[in-house]
C-alpha positions in Angstrom: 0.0 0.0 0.0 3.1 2.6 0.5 3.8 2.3 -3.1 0.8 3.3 -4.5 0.4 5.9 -1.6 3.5 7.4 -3.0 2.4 7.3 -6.9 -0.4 9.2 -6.3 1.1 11.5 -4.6 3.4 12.6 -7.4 0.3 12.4 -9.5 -1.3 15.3 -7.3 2.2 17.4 -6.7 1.5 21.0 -7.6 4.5 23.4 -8.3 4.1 27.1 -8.6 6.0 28.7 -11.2 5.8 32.6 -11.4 6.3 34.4 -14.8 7.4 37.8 -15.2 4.9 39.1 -18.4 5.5 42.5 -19.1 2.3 44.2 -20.5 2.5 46.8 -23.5 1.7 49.7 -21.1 4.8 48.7 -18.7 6.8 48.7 -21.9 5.7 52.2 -22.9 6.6 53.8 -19.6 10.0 52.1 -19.4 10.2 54.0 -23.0 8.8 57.1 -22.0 11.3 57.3 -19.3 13.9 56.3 -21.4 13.5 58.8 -24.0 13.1 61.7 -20.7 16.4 60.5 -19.9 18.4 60.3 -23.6 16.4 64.0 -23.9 14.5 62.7 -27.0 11.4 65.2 -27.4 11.0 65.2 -31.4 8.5 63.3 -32.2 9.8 62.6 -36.1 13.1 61.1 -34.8 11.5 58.8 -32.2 9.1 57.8 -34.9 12.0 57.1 -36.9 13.7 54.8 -34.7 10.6 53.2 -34.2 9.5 52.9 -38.1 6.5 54.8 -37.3 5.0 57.4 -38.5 5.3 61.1 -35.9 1.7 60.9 -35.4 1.9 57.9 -34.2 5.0 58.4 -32.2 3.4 61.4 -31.0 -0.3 58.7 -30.0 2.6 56.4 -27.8 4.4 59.3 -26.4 1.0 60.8 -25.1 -0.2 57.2 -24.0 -3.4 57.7 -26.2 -2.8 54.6 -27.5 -0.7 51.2 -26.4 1.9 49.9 -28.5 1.6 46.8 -30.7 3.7 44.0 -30.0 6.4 44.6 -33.0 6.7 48.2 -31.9 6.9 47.0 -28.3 9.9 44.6 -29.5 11.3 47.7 -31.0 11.1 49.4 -28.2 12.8 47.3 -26.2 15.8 46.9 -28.9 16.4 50.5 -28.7 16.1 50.6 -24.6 18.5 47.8 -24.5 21.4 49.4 -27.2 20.8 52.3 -26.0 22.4 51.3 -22.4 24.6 48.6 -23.8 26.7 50.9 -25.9 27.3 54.0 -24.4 
């Protein structure tokens, strides 16, 4: 009986994992603060980096509008350079 006892109990284990998932608004603050801190204010070069138009640029700067996941993954790219090599 102690051997099946101890089958079921790996049967029934649980483990917890926790994910870090970083949401498109968490991304566009980190951004936001980014650009406060490179002093990037024009709208038509940050839309350049980000291949986006400057009205659009100027929608994600303003936070009228969450970025998309390719521009969030471009966002990130330019975060991550950006601390790497300078």
């Amino acid at each position: 009986m102690g051997k099946t006892v101890n089958r079921r109990r790996v049967m029934y284990a649980v483990t917890f994992s926790e994910h870090e998932v970083e949401t498109p608004l968490e991304v566009l603050e980190a951004f936001i603060d980014w650009t406060h801190k490179k002093h990037l204010k024009s709208y038509i070069e940050i839309g350049k980096m980000l291949h986006i138009s400057a009205n659009d640029a100027n929608r994600l700067l303003s936070r009228a509008v969450l970025p998309d996941k390719a521009v969030c993954h471009r966002m990130k790219e330019l975060m991550y350079e950006g601390e790497n090599h300078i």
